[in-house]
TORPA-742901 format. One line per 4 residues: number of its first residue (from 1); for each residue x, y, z of C-alpha. Coordinates in steps of 0.05 Angstrom, whole numbers. Last residue first. Example, Ala and Ser with C-alpha at 12.3 -4.5 7.8 and 13.67 -1.06 7.14 Angstrom:
<kedos>
2> 273/-21/143 ~ 246/-90/156
</kedos>
This chain:
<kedos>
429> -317/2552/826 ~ -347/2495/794 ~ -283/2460/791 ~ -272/2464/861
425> -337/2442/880 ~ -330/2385/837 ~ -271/2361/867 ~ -292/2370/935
421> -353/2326/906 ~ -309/2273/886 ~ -253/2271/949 ~ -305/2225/983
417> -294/2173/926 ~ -229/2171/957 ~ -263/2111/1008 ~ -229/2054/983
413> -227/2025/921 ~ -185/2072/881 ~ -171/2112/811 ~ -203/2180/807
409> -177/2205/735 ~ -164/2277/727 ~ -177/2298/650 ~ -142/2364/632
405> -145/2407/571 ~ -109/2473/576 ~ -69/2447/629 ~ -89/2455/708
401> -37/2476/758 ~ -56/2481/832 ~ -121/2433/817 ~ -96/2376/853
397> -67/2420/909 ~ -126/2461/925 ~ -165/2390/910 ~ -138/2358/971
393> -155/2413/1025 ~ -241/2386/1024 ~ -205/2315/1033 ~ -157/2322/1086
389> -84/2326/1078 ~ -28/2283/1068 ~ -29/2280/992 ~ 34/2246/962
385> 56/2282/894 ~ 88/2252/837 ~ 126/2292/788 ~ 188/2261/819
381> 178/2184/791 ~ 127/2127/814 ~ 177/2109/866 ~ 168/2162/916
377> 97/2169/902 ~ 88/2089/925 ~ 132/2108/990 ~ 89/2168/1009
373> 29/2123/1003 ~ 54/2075/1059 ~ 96/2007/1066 ~ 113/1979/1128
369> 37/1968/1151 ~ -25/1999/1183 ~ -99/1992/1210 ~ -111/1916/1166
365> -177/1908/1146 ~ -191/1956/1098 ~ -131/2007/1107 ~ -141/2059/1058
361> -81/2079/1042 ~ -66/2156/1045 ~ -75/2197/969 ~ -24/2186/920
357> -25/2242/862 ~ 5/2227/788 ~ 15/2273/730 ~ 25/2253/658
353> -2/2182/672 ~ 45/2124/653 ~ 88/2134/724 ~ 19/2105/747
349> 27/2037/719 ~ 105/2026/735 ~ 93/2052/806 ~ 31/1996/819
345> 77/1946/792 ~ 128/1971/846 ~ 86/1969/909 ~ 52/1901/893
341> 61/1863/944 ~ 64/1922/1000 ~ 18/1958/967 ~ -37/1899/970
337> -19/1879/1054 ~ -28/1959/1060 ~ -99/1955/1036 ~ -129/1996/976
333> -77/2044/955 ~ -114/2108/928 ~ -102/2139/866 ~ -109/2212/840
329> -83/2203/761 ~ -73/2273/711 ~ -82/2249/647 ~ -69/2314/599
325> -118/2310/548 ~ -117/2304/476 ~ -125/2217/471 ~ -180/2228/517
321> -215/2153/507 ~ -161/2120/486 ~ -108/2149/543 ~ -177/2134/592
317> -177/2062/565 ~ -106/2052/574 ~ -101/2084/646 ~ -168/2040/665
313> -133/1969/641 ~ -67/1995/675 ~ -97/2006/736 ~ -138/1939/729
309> -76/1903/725 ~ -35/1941/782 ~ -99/1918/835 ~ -139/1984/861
305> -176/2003/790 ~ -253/2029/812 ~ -255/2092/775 ~ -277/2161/775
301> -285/2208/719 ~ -265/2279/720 ~ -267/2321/646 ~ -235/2396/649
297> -224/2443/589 ~ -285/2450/551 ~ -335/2411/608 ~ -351/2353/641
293> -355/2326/722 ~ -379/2257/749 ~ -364/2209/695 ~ -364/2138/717
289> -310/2089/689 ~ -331/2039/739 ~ -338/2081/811 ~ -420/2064/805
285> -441/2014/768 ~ -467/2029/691 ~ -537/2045/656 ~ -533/1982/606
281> -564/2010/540 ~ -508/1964/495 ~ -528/1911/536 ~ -597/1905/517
277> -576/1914/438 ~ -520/1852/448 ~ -571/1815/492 ~ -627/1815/436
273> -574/1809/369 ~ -537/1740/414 ~ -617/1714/427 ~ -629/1698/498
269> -627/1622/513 ~ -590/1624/580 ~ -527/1602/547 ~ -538/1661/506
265> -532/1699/570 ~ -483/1675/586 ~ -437/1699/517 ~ -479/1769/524
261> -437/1783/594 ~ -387/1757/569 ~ -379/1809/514 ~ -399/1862/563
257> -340/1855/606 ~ -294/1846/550 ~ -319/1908/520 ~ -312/1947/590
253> -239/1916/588 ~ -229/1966/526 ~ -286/1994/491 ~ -357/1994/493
249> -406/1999/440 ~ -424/1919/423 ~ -428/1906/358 ~ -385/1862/339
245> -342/1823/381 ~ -273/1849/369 ~ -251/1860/445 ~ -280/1789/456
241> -239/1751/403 ~ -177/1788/431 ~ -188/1757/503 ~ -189/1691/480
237> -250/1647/496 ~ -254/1574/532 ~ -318/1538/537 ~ -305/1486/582
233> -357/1419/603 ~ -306/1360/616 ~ -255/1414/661 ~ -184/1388/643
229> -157/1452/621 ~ -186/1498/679 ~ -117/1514/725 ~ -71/1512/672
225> -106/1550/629 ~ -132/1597/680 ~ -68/1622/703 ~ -27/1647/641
221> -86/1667/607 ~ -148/1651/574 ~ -221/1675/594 ~ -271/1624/620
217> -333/1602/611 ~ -344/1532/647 ~ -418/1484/653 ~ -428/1435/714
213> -390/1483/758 ~ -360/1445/809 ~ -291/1438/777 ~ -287/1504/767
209> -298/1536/838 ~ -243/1481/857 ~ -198/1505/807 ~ -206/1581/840
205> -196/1553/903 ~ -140/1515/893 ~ -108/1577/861 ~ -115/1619/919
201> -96/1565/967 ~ -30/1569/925 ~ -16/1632/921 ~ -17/1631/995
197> -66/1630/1055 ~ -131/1669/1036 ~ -127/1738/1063 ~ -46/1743/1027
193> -59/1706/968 ~ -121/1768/953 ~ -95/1780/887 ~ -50/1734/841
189> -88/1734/784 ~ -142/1693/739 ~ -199/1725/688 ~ -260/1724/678
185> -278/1664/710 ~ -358/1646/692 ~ -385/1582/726 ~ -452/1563/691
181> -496/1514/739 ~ -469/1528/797 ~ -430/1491/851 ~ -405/1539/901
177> -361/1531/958 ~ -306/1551/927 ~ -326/1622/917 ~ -324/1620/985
173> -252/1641/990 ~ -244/1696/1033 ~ -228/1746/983 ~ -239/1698/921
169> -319/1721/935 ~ -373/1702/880 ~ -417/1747/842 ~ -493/1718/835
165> -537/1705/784 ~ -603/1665/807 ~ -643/1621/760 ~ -700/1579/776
161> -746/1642/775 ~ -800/1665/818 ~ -759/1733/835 ~ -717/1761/879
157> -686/1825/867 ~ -612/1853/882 ~ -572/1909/869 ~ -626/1962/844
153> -641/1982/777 ~ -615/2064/745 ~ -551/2063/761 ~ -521/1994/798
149> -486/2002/865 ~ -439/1939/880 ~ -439/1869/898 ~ -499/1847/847
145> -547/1799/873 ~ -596/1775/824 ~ -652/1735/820 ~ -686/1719/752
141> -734/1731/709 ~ -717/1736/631 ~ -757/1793/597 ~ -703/1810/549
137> -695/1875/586 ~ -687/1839/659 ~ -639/1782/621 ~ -595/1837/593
133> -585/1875/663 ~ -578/1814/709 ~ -515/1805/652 ~ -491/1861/653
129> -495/1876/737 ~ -458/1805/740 ~ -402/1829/693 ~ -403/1895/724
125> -388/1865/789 ~ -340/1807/769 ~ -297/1850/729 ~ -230/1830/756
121> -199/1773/800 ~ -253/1723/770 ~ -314/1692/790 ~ -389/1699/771
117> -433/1647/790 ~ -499/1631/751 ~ -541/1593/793 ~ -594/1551/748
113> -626/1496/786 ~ -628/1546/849 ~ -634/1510/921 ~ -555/1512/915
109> -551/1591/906 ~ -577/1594/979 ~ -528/1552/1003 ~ -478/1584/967
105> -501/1648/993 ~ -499/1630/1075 ~ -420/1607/1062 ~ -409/1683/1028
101> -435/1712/1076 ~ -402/1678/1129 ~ -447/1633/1171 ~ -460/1628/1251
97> -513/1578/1271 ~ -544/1607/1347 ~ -514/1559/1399 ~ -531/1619/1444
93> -455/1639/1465 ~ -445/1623/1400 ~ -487/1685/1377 ~ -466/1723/1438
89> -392/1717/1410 ~ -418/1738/1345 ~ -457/1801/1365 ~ -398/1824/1414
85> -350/1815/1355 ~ -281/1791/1387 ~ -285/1731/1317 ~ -274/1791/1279
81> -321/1813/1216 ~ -295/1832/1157 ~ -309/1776/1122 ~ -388/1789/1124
77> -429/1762/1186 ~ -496/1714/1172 ~ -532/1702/1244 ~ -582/1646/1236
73> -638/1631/1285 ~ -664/1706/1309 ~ -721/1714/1350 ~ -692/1738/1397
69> -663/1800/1367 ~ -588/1800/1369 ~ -568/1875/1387 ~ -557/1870/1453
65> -495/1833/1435 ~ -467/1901/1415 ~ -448/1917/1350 ~ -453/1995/1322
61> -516/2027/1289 ~ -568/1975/1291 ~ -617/1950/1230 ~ -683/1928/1245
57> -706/1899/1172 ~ -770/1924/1146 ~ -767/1949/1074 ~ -751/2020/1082
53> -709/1981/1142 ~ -666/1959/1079 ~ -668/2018/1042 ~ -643/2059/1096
49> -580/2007/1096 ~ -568/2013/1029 ~ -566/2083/1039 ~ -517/2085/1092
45> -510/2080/1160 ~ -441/2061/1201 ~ -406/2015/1252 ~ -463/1961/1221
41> -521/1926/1247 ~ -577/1871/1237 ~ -648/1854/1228 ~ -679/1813/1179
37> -755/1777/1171 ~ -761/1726/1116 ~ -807/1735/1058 ~ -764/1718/1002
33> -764/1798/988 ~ -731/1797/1058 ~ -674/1751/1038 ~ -658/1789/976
29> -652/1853/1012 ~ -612/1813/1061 ~ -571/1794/1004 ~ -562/1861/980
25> -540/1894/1034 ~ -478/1836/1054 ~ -458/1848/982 ~ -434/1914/986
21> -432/1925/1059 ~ -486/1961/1097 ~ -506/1904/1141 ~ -443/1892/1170
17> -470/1833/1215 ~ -531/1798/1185 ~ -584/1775/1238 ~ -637/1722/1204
13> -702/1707/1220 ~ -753/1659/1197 ~ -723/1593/1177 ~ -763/1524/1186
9> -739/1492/1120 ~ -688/1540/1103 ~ -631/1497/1137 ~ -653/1441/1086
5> -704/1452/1041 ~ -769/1510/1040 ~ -754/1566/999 ~ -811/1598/988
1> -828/1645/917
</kedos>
C-alpha cells in the first residue's frame, strides 16, 4: 500500500527521536512496512528497537545532531522529548519539519477512511490490542498500532486496508487532533491535567476528540456525559451492561475492555458470536494482569495500575480472583506531579491490600518533587513498608514473611517490572 497525499506525497525518510518508546516503535515499524526508510535514536536499546533495524531503520544510541541522516525530511520526536535536544535543534537549524508523534499519527490516520481511535484515561492499550486482535482472527485487514507489548502478534502491521486502529494520546493532547471515523472513550478522568494545562484543557480536549469523530462509543460517567451528550452520532453504554455481556470470559475491567472491544468491532461488520469467540483467545499485553510466577502457596502477577482508579480496578479483580490469598501489593508511583495529586486516593486504595510495599517514584519526566514514596507508605497505614533499596535486595524484604497462601501483586508503570525476575529468583530458591 503507498501513501501518496499531502506531506506524504514526496516523503522518503523520516528520523523519529525516542525510538524505543511504546508507541514511537511501533509507528516507525508501521512507517517502514509502508515502504519508507527510518532512522533514529534513543538514550537506550531495546527490543523494539532491534526489531526495528531487523527491518532496516538506523537507529542511534544517545542524541547528538550527528545523528540526523541527510537524507532525512521529517523528524517525528515523542513527548518526552526537550526542545535542548541536539537532534531537534539541528532539525530547525535545517528547516527540517518537526512533528510530535502523536501530531505525525493523526495525519497519517487522516489518509485512512476508517481510523478507529481509541481514547480514554484507562484501557486504551488492551482495548486497541482487542480489537486489532478480533479483526486479524475474523480475517479483517487492517493497520494497527498498539502502544504497548502484545503476546503472541506484534504491535503494529500495515496492511492494504482502509482501516487503521490506533490508541490516542490525552498525555500531550493529540488525541485532539484526530478525526476518525469511530471515536471510542472508555472512560473520562482527571489524569494528565498537570502535562496538559488544567482540568480544563484536559476536558476540552477530550470533547474536541468527540466532536470530530463522525461515529461516538462511549462509556458513562460523571465526565463523559457531560462532555459527549450533544454529539449527533453517540452510542452511549453503561458500565454494568458491559460487565454482564454474555459470553465473554473475562472478569472485572478486563470484561469491560473486551466488551468494547467486540461492540467496534461490530461496527466494523464482524459478527457479535465471531468477535466474542476471537476475543475470548486474546493472548494479553504485557504488565496487564500478567502472570509471571505460580505455584501451591505463592502466585505473582504484574500489573499496569499507576492512576488510584485503575489501582482499585486491579485490587478488586485480584481480591475476586484469589479470594484465599493474602494480597500482598508492591507499587510504584509513576511521576511525582501524579503522587503529589493524588497522594491520598492512592493511600485509600492500597491500605485495601493485606500488606503493602512502596517502591521509589519513578520520575518520568519530571527528576523529583515534594512528595516521595516514603510519604505514600506513611499514609497508607503502619504495615506499610517503603523500599529504598535496589532491586536484586528488594525481594529479601518482600519475601521476609510469606503466609501460607500468598499472592504479591506488581502494581506500577514505571520501570518495577525489573524487580520481576528478582522476584522469581527468590521464589525459586
Amino acid at each position: 500500500m503507498t501513501i501518496a497525499r499531502d506531506m506524504f506525497a514526496d516523503l522518503r525518510h523520516i528520523h523519529f527521536v525516542g525510538t524505543g518508546g511504546a508507541g514511537t516503535a511501533p509507528l516507525a515499524e508501521i512507517m517502514l512496512q509502508l515502504g519508507y526508510s527510518v532512522s533514529g535514536s534513543d538514550l537506550c536499546l531495546n527490543t523494539q528497537i532491534e526489531r526495528l533495524k531487523q527491518q532496516g531503520a538506523l537507529i542511534f544510541q544517545g542524541h547528538s545532531g550527528e545523528n540526523l541522516p541527510s537524507e532525512t525530511q521529517l523528524l517525528v520526536y515523542s513527548s518526552a522529548a526537550t526542545d535542548d535536544n541536539p537532534e531537534l535543534v539541528q532539525a530547525r537549524k535545517l528547516n527540517i519539519p518537526c512533528l510530535r508523534r502523536g501530531d505525525f499519527l493523526a495525519k497519517l490516520s487522516s489518509l485512512y477512511p476508517r481510523t478507529i481511535a481509541v481514547s480514554g484515561s484507562h484501557g486504551k492499550t488492551t482495548i486497541t490490542a482487542m480489537l486489532a486482535w478480533i479483526l486479524r482472527q475474523c480475517q479483517v485487514a487492517c493497520t494497527y498500532l498498539v502502544g504497548g507489548k502484545v503476546n503472541d502478534f506484534p504491535e503494529s502491521e500495515a496492511a492494504d486496508s482502509d482501516i487503521f486502529i490506533t490508541e490516542v494520546d490525552e498525555s500531550d493532547g493529540t488525541n485532539a487532533l484526530f478525526s476518525p471515523f469511530i471515536g471510542l472513550v472508555s472512560n473520562v478522568e482527571d489524569d494528565h491535567s498537570w502535562s496538559v494545562g488544567g482540568t480544563e484543557a484536559l476536558m476540552a480536549n477530550f470533547s474536541r476528540f468527540a466532536q470530530q469523530a463522525r461515529r461516538l462509543i462511549y462509556v458513562r460517567d460523571s465526565n463523559s456525559v457531560k462532555l459527549f451528550k450533544d454529539h449527533p452520532s453517540a452510542c452511549s453504554l453503561n458500565v454494568n451492561d458491559l460487565i454482564q455481556s454474555k459470553g465473554i470470559k473475562f472478569n472485572g475491567f478486563m470484561k469491560i475492555n473486551a466488551a468494547l472491544a467486540c461492540r467496534v468491532a461490530e461496527e466494523l461488520g464482524v459478527a457479535p458470536d465471531m468477535a466474542i469467540q476471537a476475543v475470548n483467545n486474546f493472548p494479553g499485553v504485557a504488565r496487564r494482569m500478567t502472570v509471571h510466577f505460580e505455584s501451591p502457596r505463592v502466585t505473582l502477577i504484574e500489573d499496569y495500575a499507576h492512576h488510584p482508579s485503575e489501582v482499585a480496578r486491579s485490587i478488586e479483580l485480584l481480591r475476586q480472583n484469589y479470594p484465599q490469598h493474602h494480597l500482598r501489593v508492591i507499587f510504584q508511583p509513576h511521576r511525582y506531579a501524579r503522587l503529589e495529586k493524588y497522594i491520598d486516593a492512592f493511600a485509600r486504595e492500597l491500605a485495601r491490600a493485606d500488606s503493602v510495599f512502596i517502591a521509589p517514584v519513578f520520575a518520568a519526566w519530571t527528576g523529583h518533587g515534594e512528595i516521595n514514596s516514603q510519604n505514600l507508605a506513611e499514609r497508607v497505614n503502619r504495615k506499610a513498608v517503603n523500599l529504598d533499596s535496589s532491586w536484586d535486595e528488594m525481594p529479601a524484604v518482600i519475601l521476609r514473611d510469606r503466609p501460607e497462601k500468598l499472592l504479591l501483586a506488581v502494581l506500577g508503570a514505571g520501570d518495577i517490572e525489573k524487580l520481576i525476575p528478582e522476584l522469581k529468583l527468590n521464589l525459586c530458591n
